[in-house]
C-alpha positions in Angstrom: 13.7 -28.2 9.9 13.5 -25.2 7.9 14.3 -24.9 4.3 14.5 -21.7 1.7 13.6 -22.2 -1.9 13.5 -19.2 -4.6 9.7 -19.0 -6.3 9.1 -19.8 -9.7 5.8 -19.5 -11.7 4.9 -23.0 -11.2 3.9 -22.0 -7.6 1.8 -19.2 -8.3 -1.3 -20.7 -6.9 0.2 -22.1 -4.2 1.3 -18.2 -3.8 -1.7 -17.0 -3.9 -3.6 -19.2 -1.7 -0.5 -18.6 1.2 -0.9 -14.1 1.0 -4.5 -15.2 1.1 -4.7 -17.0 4.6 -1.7 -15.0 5.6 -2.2 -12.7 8.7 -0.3 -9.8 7.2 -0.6 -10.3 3.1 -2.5 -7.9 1.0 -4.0 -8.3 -2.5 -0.5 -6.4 -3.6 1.2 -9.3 -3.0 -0.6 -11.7 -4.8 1.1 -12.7 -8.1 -1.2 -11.0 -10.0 -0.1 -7.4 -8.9 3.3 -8.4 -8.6 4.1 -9.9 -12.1 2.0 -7.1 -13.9 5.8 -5.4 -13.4 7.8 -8.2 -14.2 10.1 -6.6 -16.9 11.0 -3.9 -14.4 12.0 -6.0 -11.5 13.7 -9.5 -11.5 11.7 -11.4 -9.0 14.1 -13.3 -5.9 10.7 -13.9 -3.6 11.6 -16.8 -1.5 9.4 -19.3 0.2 10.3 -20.8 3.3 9.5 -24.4 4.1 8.8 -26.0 7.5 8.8 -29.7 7.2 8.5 -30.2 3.5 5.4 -27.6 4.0 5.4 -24.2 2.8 5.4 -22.0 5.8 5.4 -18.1 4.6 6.5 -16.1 1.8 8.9 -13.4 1.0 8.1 -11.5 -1.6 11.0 -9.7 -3.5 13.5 -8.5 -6.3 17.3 -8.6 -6.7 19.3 -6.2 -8.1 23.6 -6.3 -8.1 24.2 -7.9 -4.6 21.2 -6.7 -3.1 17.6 -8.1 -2.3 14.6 -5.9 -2.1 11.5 -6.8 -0.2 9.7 -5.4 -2.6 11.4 -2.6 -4.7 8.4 -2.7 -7.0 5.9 -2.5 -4.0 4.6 -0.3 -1.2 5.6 -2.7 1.6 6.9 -6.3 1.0 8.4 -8.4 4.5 7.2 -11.6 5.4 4.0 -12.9 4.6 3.2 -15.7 7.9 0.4 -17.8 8.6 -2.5 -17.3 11.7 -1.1 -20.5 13.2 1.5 -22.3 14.7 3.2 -19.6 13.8 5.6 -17.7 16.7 8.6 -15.6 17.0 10.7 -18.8 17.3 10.1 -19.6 14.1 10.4 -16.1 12.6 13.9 -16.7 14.4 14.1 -19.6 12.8 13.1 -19.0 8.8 15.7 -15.1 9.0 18.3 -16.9 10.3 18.1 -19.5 7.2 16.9 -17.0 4.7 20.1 -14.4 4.9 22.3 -18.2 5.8 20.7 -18.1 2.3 21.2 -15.1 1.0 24.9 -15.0 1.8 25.4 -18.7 0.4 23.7 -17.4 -2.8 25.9 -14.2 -3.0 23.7 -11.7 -2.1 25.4 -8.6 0.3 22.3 -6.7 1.7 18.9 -7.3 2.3 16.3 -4.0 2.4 13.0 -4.8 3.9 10.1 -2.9 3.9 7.8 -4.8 6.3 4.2 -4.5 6.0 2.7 -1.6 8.1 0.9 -2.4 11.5 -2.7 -1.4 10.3 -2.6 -4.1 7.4 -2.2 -6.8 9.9 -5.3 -9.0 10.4 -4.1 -10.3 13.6 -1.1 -9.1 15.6 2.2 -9.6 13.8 5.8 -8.2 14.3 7.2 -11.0 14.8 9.6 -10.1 12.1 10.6 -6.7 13.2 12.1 -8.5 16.4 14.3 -10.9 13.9 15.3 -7.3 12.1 16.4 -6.7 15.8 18.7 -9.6 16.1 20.3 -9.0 12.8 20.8 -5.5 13.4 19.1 -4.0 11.2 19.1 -0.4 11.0 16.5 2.0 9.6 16.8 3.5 6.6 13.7 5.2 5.4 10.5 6.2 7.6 7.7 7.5 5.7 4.2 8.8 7.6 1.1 8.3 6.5 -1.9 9.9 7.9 -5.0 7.4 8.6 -8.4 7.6 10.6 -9.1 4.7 12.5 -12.9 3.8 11.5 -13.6 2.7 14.8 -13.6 6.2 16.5 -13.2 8.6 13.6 -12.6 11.8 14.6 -15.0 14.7 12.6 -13.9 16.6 9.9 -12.9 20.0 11.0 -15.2 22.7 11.1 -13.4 24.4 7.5 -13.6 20.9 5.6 -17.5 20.0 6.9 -18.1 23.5 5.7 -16.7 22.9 2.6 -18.4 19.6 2.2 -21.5 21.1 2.7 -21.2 23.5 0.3 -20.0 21.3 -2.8 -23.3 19.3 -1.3 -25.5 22.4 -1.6 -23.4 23.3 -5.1 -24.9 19.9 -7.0 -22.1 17.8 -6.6 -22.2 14.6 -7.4 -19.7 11.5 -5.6 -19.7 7.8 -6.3 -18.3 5.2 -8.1 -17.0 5.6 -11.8 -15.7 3.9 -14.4 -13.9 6.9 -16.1 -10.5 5.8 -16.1 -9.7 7.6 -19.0 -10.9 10.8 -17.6 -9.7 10.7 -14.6 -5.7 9.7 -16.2 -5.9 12.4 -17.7 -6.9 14.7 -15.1 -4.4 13.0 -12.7 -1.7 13.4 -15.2 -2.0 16.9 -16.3 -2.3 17.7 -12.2 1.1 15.7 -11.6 2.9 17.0 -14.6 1.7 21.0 -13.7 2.4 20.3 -10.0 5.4 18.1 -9.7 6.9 17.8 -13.2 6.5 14.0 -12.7 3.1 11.0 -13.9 1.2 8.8 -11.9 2.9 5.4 -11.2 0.8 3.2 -12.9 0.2 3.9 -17.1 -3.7 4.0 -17.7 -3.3 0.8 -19.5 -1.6 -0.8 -16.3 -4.4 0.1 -14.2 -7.0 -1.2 -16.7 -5.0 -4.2 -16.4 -5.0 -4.4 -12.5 -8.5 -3.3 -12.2 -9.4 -6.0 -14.6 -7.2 -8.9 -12.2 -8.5 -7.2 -9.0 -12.1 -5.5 -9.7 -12.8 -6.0 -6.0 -10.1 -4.6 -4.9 -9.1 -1.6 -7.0 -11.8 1.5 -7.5 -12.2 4.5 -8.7 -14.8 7.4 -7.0 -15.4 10.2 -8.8 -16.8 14.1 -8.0 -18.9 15.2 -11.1 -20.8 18.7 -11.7 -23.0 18.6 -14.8 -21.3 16.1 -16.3 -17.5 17.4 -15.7 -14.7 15.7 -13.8 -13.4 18.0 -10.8 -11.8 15.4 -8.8 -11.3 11.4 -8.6 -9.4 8.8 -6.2 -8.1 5.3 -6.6 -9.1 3.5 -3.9 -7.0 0.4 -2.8 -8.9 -1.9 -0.6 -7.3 -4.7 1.4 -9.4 -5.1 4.5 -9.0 -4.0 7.3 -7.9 -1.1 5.1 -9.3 1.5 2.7 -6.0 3.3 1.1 -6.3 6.3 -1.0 -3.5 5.6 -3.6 -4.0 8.6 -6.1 -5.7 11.6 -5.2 -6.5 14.3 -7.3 -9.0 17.5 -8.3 -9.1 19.7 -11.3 -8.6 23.8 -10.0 -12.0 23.9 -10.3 -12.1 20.9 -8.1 -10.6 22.4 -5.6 -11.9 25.9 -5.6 -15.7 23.9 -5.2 -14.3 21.7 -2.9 -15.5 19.0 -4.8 -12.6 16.8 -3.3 -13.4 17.5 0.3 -16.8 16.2 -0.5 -15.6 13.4 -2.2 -13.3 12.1 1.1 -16.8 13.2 3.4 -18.5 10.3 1.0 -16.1 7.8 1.0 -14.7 7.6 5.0 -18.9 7.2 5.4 -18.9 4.4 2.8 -15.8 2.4 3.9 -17.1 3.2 7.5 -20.4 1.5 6.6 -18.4 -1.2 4.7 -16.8 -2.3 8.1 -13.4 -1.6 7.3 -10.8 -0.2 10.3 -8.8 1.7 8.8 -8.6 5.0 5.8 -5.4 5.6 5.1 -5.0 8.6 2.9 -0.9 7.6 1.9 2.1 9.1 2.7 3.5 12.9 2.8 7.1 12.7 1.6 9.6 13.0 -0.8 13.3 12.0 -1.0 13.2 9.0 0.8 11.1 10.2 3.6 13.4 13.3 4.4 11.1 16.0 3.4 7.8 16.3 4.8 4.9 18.0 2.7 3.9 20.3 6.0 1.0 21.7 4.2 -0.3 18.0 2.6 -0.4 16.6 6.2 -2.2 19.8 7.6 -5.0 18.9 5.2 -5.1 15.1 5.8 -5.0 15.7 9.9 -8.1 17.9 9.1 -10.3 15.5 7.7 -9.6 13.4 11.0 -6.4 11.7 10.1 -3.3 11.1 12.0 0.1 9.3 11.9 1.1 5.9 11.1 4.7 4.9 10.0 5.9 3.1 6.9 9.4 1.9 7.7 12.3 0.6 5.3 15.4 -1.5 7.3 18.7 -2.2 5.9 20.8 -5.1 6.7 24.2 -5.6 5.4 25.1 -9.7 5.3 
């Protein structure tokens, strides 16, 4: 018999332990990341039970009528378990959670479900219960990503580049000039965009500090000055590239090109599968930074999909 019950903080290391030993479930999940937001966001995860015994998570917020999975978050969906775990029971544990969802007054359900290259064993057992519902898709994003495993080379323009920036006195590796690099990132998004980084620098001090493993920051230096930095996310099998960004005299040395040379060698070396370099849109996915993915596909990249569904209850 399955049974849905809303989270509450009492369970947070129950949470925890459950994204942990999940198949799917990344550090981004874990209450930790997910509560660092709290006053944004008014938390509706849901837990499913299986026999009095928590079975997998959803994590997600409510707004009006409508349940997010995650609004705050990159990708949210179902968190499930290695074992005894099959699409009959993902059948199973929808079919209860929107019977839920409706009983509880809630009209829609968007679902972001966790992107393929995440997974640590095979699991879409979900988007086939998205199926039965009839779900509809709302939003694709594309990311570009090298697969570790059989990287192709940087092209001949970039490995020039890189070599250069080498030859120039460059110098890549881990820092812990947050400040710096905020600033940096900020004036480039504010010149660039008109908009600021996600995070505030006192939010990622605070992340960092919660997930030191997880969360990094590489840095390209020349005599002592900042050209270019990237916030590394790292949720194995995956090395995600969540802010990117290079001073002008960054990029006219090509300090940044040397700095993603270092790094898909070092996360190679670290045994991870994947380097993901993020997404290449803007309004929900409709407009496709053309230029952005030319430069990703160059440094041996190529696409992978982050979906959003829809599902009106």
């Amino acid at each position: 018999m399955t049974e849905i019950i809303r989270y509450d903080a009492s369970m947070a290391g129950l949470w925890d332990e459950l994204v942990k030993s999940s198949r799917n479930g990344t550090f981004l999940h874990q209450r930790g990341y997910m509560d660092y937001h709290s006053d944004r966001f008014t938390d509706c995860s849901l837990v499913a039970m299986r026999d009095g015994k928590p079975c997998a998570l959803l994590p997600a917020c409510i707004e009006g009528d409508t349940l997010f999975s995650h609004r705050g978050l990159t990708y949210g969906g179902w968190l499930v378990p290695l074992k005894h775990f099959d699409a009959t029971v993902m059948i199973e544990i929808m079919d209860t959670a929107i019977q839920w969802m409706t009983s509880n007054g809630i009209k829609r359900l968007v679902y972001k479900p966790v992107p393929h290259i995440y997974h640590r064993y095979p699991c879409e057992e979900d988007l086939y219960a998205l199926f039965r519902h009839h779900a509809t898709l709302a939003e694709t994003n594309i990311s570009t990503t090298i697969d570790l495993t059989c990287p192709l080379p940087l092209d001949r323009g970039n490995k020039s580049g890189a070599n250069a920036a080498r030859k120039a006195g460059i110098q890549v590796g881990p820092s812990e000039d947050w400040e710096g690099y905020w600033q940096l990132l900020s004036s480039l998004l504010d010149t660039r965009y008109d908009t600021r980084p996600v995070h505030t620098l006192d939010e990622m001090r605070l992340l960092v500090n919660r997930f030191p493993e997880n969360i990094r920051l590489y840095t390209a230096t020349l005599d002592g000055e900042l050209l270019a930095g990237i916030v590394m996310y790292l949720s194995s099998p995956v090395a995600h590239c969540q802010y990117i960004g290079a001073s002008p005299r960054g990029k006219d040395s090509k300090a940044l090109t040397l700095l993603f040379d270092y790094l898909i060698g070092l996360h190679t070396e670290l045994g991870y599968r994947y380097f993901d370099f993020g997404i290449s849109n803007e309004d929900h996915g409709r407009y496709l930074n053309e230029g952005l993915v030319r430069q990703k596909s160059r440094l041996g990249g190529r696409g992978i999909v982050y979906n959003t569904f829809d599902i009106s209850l």
